[in-house]
One Martini backbone bead per residue (centre of mass of N, CA, C, O) as a GRO file, in nm:
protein
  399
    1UNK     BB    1   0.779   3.900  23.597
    2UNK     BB    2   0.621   3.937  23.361
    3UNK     BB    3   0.749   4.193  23.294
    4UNK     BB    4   1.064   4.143  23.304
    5UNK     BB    5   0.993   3.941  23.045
    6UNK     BB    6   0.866   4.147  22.804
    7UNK     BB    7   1.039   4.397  22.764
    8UNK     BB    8   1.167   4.331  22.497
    9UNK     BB    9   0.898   4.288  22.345
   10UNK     BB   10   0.814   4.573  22.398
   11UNK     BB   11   1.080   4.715  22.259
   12UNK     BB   12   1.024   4.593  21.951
   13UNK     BB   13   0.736   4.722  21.911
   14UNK     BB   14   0.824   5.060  21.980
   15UNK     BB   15   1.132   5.096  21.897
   16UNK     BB   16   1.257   5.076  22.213
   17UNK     BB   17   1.567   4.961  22.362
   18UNK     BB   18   1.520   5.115  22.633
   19UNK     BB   19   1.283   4.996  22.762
   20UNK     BB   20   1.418   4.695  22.863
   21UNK     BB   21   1.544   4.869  23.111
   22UNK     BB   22   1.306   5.036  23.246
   23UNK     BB   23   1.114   4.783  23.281
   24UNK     BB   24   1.327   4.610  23.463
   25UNK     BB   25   1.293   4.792  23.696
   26UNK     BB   26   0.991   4.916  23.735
   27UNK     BB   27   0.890   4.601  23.789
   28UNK     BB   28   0.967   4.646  24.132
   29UNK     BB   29   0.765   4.849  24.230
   30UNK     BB   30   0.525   4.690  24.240
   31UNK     BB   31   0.647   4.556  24.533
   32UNK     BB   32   0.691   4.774  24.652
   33UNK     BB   33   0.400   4.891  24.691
   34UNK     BB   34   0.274   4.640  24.792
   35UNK     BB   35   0.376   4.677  25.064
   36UNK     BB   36   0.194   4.984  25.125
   37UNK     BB   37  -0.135   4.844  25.133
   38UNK     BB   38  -0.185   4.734  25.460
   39UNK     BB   39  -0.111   4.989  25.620
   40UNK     BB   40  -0.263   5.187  25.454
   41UNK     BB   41  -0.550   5.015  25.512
   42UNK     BB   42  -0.510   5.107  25.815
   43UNK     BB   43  -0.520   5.394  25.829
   44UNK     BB   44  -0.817   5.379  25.635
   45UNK     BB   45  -0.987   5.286  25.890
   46UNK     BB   46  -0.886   5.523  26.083
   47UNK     BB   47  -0.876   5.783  25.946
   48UNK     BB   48  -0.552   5.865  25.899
   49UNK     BB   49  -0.481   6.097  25.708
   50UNK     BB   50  -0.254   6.256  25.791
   51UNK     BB   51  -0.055   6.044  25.772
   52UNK     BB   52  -0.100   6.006  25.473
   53UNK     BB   53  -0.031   6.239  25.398
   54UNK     BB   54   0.272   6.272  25.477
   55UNK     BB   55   0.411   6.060  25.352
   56UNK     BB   56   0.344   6.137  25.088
   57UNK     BB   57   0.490   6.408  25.063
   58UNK     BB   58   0.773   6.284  25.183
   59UNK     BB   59   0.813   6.097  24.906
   60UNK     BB   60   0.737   6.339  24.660
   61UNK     BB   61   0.963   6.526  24.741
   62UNK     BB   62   1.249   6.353  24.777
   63UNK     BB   63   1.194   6.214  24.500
   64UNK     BB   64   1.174   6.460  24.353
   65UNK     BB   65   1.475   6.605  24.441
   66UNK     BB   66   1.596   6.396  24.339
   67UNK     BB   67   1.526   6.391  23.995
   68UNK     BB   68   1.635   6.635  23.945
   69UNK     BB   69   1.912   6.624  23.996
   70UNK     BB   70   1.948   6.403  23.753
   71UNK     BB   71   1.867   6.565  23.556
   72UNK     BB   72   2.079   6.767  23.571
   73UNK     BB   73   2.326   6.539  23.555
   74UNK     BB   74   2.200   6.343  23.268
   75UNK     BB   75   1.979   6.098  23.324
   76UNK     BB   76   1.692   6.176  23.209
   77UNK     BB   77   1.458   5.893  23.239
   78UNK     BB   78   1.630   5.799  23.499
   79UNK     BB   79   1.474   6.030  23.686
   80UNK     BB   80   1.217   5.874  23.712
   81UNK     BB   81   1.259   5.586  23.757
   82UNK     BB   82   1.413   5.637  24.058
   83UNK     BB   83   1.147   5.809  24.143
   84UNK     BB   84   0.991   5.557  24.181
   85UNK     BB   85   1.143   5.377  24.373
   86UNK     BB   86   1.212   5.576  24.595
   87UNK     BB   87   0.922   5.654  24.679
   88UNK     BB   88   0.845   5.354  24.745
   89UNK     BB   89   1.058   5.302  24.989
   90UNK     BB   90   0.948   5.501  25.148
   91UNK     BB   91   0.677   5.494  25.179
   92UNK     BB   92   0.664   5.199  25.301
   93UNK     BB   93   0.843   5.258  25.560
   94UNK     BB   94   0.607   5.477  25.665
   95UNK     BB   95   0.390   5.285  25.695
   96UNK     BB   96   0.539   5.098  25.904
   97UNK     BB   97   0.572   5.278  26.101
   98UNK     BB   98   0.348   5.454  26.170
   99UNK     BB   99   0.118   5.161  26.200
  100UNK     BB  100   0.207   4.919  26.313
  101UNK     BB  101   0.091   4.662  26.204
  102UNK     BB  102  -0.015   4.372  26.308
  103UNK     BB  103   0.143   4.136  26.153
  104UNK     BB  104   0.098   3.782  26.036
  105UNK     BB  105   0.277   3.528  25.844
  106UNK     BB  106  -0.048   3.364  25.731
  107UNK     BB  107  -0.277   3.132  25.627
  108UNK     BB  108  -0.624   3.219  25.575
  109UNK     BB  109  -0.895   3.052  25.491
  110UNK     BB  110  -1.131   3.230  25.607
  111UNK     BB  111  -1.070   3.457  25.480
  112UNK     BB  112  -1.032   3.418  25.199
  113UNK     BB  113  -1.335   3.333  25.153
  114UNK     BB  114  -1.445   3.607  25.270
  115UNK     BB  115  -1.279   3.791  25.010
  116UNK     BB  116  -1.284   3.680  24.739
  117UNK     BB  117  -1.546   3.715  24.599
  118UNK     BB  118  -1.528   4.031  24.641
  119UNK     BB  119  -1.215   4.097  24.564
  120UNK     BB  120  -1.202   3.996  24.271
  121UNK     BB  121  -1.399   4.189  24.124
  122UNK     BB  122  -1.239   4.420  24.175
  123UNK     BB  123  -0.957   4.330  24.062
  124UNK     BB  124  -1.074   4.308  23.799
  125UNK     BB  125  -1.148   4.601  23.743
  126UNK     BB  126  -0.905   4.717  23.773
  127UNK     BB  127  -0.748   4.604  23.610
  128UNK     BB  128  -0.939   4.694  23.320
  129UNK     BB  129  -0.914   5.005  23.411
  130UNK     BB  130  -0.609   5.021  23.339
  131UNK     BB  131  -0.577   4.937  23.065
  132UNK     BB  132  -0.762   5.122  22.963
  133UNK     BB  133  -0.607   5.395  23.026
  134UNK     BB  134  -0.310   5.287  22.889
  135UNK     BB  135  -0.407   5.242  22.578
  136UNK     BB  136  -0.375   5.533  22.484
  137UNK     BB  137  -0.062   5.528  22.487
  138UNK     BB  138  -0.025   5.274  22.303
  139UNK     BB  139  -0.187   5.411  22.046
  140UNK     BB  140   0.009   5.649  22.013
  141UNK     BB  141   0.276   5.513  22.047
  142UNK     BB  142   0.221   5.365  21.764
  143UNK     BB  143   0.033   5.571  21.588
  144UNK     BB  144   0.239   5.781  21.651
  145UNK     BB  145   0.421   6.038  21.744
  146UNK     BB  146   0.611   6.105  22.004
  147UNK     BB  147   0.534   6.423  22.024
  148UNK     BB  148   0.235   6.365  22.088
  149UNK     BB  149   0.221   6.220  22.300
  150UNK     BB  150   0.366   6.424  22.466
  151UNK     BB  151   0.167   6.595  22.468
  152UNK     BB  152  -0.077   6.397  22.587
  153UNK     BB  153   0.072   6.343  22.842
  154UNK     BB  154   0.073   6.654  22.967
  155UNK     BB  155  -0.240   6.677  22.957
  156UNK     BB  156  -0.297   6.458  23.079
  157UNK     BB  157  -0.158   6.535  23.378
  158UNK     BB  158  -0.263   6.810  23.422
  159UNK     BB  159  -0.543   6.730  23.467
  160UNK     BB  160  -0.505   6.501  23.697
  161UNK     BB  161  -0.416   6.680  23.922
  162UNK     BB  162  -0.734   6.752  24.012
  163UNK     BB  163  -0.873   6.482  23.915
  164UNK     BB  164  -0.728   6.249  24.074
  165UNK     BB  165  -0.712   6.389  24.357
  166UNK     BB  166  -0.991   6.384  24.412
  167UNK     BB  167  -1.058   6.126  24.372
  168UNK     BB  168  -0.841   5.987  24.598
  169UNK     BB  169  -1.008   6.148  24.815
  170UNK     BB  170  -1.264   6.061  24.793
  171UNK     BB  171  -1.202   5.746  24.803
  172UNK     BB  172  -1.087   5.714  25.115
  173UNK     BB  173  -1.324   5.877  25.254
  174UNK     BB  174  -1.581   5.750  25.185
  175UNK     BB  175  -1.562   5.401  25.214
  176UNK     BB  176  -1.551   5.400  25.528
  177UNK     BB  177  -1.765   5.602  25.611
  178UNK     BB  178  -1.990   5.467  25.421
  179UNK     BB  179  -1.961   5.180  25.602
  180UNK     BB  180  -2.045   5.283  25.857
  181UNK     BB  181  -2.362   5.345  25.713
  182UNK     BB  182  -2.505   5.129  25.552
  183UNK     BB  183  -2.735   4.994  25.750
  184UNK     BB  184  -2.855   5.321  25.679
  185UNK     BB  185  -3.001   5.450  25.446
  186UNK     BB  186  -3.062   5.737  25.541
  187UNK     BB  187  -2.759   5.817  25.609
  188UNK     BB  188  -2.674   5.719  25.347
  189UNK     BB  189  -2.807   5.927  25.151
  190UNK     BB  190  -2.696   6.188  25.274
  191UNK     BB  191  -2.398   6.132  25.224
  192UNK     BB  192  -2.440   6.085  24.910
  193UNK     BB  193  -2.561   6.368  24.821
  194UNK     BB  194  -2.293   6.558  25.002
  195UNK     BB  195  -2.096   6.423  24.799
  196UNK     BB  196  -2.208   6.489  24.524
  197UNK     BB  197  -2.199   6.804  24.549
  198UNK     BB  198  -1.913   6.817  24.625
  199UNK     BB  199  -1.775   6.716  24.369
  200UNK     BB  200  -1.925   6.882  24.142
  201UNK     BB  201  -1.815   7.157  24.261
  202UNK     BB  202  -1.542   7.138  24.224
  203UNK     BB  203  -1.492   6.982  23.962
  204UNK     BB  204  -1.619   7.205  23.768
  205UNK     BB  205  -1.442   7.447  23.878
  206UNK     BB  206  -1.150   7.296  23.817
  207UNK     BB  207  -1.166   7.182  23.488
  208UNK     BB  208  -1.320   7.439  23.362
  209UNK     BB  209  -1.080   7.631  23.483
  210UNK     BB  210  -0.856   7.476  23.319
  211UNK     BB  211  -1.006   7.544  23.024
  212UNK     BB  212  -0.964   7.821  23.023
  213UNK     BB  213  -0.627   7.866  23.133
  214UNK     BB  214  -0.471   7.690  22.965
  215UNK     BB  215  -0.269   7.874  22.818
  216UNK     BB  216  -0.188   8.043  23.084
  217UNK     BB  217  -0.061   7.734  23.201
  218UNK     BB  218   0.135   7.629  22.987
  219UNK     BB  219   0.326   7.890  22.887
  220UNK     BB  220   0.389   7.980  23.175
  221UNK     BB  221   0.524   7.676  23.286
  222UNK     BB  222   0.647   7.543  22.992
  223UNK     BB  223   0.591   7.728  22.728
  224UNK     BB  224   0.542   7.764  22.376
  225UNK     BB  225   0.595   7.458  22.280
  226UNK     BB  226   0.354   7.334  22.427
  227UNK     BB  227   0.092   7.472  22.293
  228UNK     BB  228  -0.044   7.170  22.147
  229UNK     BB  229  -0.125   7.136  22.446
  230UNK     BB  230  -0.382   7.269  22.480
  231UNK     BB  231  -0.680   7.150  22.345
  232UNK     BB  232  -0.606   6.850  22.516
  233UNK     BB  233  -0.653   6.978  22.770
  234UNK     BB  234  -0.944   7.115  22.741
  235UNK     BB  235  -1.050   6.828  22.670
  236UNK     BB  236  -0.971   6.657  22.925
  237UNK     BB  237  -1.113   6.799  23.104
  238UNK     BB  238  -1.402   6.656  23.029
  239UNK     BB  239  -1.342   6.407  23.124
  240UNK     BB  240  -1.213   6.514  23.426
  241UNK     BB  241  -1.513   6.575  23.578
  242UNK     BB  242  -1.594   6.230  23.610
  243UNK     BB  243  -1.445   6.089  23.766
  244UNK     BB  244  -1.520   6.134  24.060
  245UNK     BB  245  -1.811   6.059  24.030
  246UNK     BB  246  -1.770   5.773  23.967
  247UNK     BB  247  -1.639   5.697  24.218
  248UNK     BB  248  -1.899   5.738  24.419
  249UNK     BB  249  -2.084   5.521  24.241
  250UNK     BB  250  -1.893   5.293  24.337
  251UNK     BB  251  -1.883   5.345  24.615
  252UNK     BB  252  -2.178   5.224  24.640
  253UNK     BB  253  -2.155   4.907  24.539
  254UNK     BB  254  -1.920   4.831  24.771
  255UNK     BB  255  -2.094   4.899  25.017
  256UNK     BB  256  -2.315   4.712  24.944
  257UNK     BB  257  -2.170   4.454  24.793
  258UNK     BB  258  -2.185   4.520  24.475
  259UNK     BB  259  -1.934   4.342  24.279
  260UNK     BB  260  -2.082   4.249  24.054
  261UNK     BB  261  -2.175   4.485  23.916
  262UNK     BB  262  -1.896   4.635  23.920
  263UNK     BB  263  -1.785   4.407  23.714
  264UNK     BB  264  -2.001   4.495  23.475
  265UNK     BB  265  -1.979   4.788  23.465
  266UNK     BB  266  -1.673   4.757  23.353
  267UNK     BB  267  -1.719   4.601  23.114
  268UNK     BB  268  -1.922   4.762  22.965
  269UNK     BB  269  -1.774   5.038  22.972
  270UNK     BB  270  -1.535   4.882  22.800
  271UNK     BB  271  -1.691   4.831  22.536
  272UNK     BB  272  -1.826   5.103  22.488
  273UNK     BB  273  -1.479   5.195  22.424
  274UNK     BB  274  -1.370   5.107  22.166
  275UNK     BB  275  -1.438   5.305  21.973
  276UNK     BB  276  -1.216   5.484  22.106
  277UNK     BB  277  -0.963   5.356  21.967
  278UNK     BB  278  -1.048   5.357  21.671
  279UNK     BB  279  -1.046   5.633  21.637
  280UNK     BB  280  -0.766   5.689  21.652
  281UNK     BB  281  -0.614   5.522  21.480
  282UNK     BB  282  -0.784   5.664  21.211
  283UNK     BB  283  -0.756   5.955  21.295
  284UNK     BB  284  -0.725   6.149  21.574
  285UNK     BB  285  -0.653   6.249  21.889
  286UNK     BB  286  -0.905   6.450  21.911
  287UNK     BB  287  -1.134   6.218  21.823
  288UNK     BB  288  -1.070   6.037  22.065
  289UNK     BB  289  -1.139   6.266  22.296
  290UNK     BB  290  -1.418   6.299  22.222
  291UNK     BB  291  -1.539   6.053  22.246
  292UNK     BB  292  -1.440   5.983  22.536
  293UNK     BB  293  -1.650   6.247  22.656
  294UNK     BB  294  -1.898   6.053  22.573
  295UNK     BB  295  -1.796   5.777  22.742
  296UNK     BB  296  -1.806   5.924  23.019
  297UNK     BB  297  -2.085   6.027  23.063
  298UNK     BB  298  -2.209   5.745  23.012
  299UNK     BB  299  -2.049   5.629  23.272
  300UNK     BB  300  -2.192   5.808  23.451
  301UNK     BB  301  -2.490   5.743  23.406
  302UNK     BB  302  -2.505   5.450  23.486
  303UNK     BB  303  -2.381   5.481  23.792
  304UNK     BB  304  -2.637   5.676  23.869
  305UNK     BB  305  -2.826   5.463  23.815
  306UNK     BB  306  -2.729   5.185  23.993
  307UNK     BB  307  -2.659   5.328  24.293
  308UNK     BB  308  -2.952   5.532  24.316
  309UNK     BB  309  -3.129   5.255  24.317
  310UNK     BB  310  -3.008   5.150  24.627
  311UNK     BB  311  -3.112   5.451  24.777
  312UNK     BB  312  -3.313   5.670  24.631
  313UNK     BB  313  -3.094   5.866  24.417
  314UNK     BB  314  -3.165   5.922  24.142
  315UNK     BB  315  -3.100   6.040  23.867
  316UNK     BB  316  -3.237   6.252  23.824
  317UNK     BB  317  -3.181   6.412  24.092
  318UNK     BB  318  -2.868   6.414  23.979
  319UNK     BB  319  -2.928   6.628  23.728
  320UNK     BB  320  -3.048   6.875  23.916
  321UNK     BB  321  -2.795   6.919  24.093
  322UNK     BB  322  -2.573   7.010  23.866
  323UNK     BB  323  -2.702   7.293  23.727
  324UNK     BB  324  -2.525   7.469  23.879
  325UNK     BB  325  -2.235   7.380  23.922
  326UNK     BB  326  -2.215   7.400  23.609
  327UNK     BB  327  -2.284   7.706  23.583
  328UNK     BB  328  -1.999   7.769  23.744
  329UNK     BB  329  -1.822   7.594  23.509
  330UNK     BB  330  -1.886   7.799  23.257
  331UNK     BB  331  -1.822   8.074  23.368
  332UNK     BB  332  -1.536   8.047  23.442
  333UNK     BB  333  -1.434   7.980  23.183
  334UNK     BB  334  -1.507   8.151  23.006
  335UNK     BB  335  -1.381   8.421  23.174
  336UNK     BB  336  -1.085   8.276  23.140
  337UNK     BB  337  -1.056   8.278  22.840
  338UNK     BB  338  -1.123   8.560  22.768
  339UNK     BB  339  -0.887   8.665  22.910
  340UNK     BB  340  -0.665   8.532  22.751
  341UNK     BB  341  -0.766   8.662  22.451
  342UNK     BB  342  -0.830   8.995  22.497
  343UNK     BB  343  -0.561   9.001  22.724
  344UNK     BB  344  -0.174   9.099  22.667
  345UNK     BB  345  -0.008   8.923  22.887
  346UNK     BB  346   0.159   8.772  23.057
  347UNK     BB  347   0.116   8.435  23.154
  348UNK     BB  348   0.161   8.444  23.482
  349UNK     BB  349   0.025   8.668  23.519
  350UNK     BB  350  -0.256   8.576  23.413
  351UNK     BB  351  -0.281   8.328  23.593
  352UNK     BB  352  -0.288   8.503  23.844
  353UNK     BB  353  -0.581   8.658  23.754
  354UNK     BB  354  -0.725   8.444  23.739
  355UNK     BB  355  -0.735   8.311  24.044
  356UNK     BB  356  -0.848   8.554  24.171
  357UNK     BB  357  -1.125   8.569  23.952
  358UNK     BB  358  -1.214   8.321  24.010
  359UNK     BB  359  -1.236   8.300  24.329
  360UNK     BB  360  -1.445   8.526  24.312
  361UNK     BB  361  -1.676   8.398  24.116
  362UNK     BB  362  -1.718   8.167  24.333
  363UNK     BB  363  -1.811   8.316  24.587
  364UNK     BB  364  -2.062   8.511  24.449
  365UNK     BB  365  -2.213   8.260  24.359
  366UNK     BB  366  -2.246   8.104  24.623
  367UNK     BB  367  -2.401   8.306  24.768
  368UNK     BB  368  -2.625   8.374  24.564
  369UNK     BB  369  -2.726   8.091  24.549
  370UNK     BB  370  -2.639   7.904  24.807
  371UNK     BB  371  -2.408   7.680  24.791
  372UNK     BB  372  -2.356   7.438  24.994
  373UNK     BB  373  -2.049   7.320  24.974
  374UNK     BB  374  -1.929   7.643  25.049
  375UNK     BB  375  -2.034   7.638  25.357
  376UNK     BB  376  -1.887   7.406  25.439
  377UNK     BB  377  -1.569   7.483  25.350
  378UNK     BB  378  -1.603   7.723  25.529
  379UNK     BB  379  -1.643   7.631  25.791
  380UNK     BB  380  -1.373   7.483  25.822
  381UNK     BB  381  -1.175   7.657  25.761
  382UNK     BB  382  -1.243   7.839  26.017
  383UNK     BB  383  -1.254   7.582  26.229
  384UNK     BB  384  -0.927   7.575  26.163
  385UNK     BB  385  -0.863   7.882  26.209
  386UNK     BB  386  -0.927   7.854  26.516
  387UNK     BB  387  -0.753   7.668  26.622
  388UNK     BB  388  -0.470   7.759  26.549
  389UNK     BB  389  -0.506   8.024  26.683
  390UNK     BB  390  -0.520   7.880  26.986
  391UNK     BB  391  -0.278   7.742  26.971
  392UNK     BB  392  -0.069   7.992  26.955
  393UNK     BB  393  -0.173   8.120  27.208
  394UNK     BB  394  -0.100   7.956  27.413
  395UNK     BB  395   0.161   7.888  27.362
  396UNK     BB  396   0.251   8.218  27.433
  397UNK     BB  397   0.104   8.175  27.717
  398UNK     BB  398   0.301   7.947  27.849
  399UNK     BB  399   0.520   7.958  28.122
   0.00000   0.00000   0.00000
């Protein structure tokens, strides 16, 4: 409610007539969304990601091929605001159909209670986390040409492809599992030594290698207009490097129920992100990305001091295992720079021999190594490539 009355007065903050209704449409996604929280979070608890997984693909195929049609169509930014809603109606239909979790329509006070305290300071850090990350569209938005936002929005989606995916899997996956043996200690620093050693590995290899293959990735697949949003990426990448790992430190606090560090450290970490705001403003997109990237190492330094200190994974010891980790995602990226600054074949074509030799470099290295998250992802991939193999022979040899 409170969106859809601010949007007037937001569509003349931004000088566009057009976001009144657009505001006051998606809106209302709030609320769909909202409706896909509880069987959503039923389904998280049952570990029961198959079908988390399956919803999710589900309605971003069906409304994202309903928004390409309204594009084509000339629906314009209204093809986007569609896919908002249907995505969002269909997400929650089948998030109920699928869960079909028990619920009964009344108030518990002493659920309140006993969820209010931990549970409001988690709501407070969401909120300000999320106000800091949309400030710097606002930012753009107000101080600067549309065509620049345009440019920052898309290297920023591009980031997010890997970085946020990683993120969003890590944090399902991790805070059940980790709750599950939360009061042993020894199992619980064992495994999460074994989730950050994990996170460190794909998050450098993935984004350090999207920094190095940046050019044939964006000419290649969205063309040479907006050749201006390579550095951007480029930059964002190392920002989104740290998204992963601040989400494992922090999903130990919550772990712990230490939701009020969890508060403290999100207030302290956005004040201290203050002046990458108005360096923005003040100066220009580029000097604001490095601050950014800066503001990020620091809140990921603190965050893996205060978890760490949780349960004896010290920052040291986290910063030891970090170098190798590092130096595979410094190598991928260099030879695919180097790769495409030097050698001039189409961005595709490019884009396709970087994957593979990617792909080669990161497999050499981690054998040559020996590191643990390699052959834990290889023995998973054998081990589910087995059990595929074994269920078609049986299907095929079934009378």
């Amino acid at each position: 409610m409170l969106l859809y009355l601010s949007a007037h007065q937001i569509s003349l903050f931004f000088n566009e007539p057009t976001l009144e209704e657009i505001i006051g449409v998606l809106s209302l996604s709030i609320i769909i969304n909202a409706i896909a929280i509880v069987p959503g979070v039923y389904l998280e608890k049952k570990l029961d990601f198959k079908s988390l997984a399956k919803i999710s693909f589900t309605s971003s195929g069906i409304s994202g091929a309903i928004a390409i049609y309204l594009a084509y169509q000339g629906f314009g930014v209204w093809s986007l605001v569609w896919r908002a809603i249907i995505g969002g109606v269909i997400k929650s239909a089948l998030m109920f159909i699928v869960a079909n979790p028990q619920i009964k329509i009344k108030f518990s006070r002493q659920s309140f209670k006993e969820l209010f305290s931990f549970g409001s300071k988690l709501f407070l850090s969401s909120l300000i986390n999320e106000i800091y990350l949309n400030i710097f569209y606002f930012v753009i938005g107000k101080y600067f040409s549309v065509r620049e936002l345009g440019l920052y929005t898309r290297a920023d989606g591009y980031k997010d492809l890997p970085s946020k995916t990683l993120n969003h899997v890590i944090h399902s996956v991790s805070y059940p599992v980790l709750s599950e043996i939360k009061d042993n200690d020894a199992r619980l620093k064992k495994g999460y030594e074994k989730l950050i050693k994990l996170t460190m590995y794909l998050s450098f290899a993935l984004m350090l290698g999207l920094a190095g293959a940046a050019h044939s990735f964006i000419v290649g697949l969205i063309g040479t207009k907006w050749v201006e949003a390579i550095p951007y990426l480029q930059l964002l990448c190392l920002v989104g490097i740290f998204y992963p790992l601040d989400t494992i430190n922090l999903t130990m606090l919550k772990v712990k129920g230490r939701s009020d560090i969890f508060l403290s450290f999100e207030i302290i970490k956005k004040l201290l992100s203050i002046p990458v705001i108005f360096i923005g403003i003040f100066f220009n997109i580029k000097a604001m990305i490095i601050a950014l990237i800066i503001a990020s190492a620091t809140g990921y330094l603190m965050s893996a001091y205060l978890s760490g200190n949780l349960i004896g994974y010290k920052l040291r010891d986290q910063l030891i295992d970090i170098l190798p980790y590092l130096s595979l995602g410094l190598l991928l990226g260099s030879v695919l720079f180097l790769l495409d600054n030097f050698i001039a074949i189409h961005p595709l074509m490019m884009l396709f021999c970087q994957s593979f030799i990617g792909l080669g470099i990161v497999i050499l290295f981690s054998h040559l190594f020996k590191l643990q998250p390699y052959f834990e992802i290889k023995d998973y991939v054998l081990n589910r490539f087995a059990k595929v193999k074994k269920t078609n022979f049986n299907f095929h040899n079934t009378p």
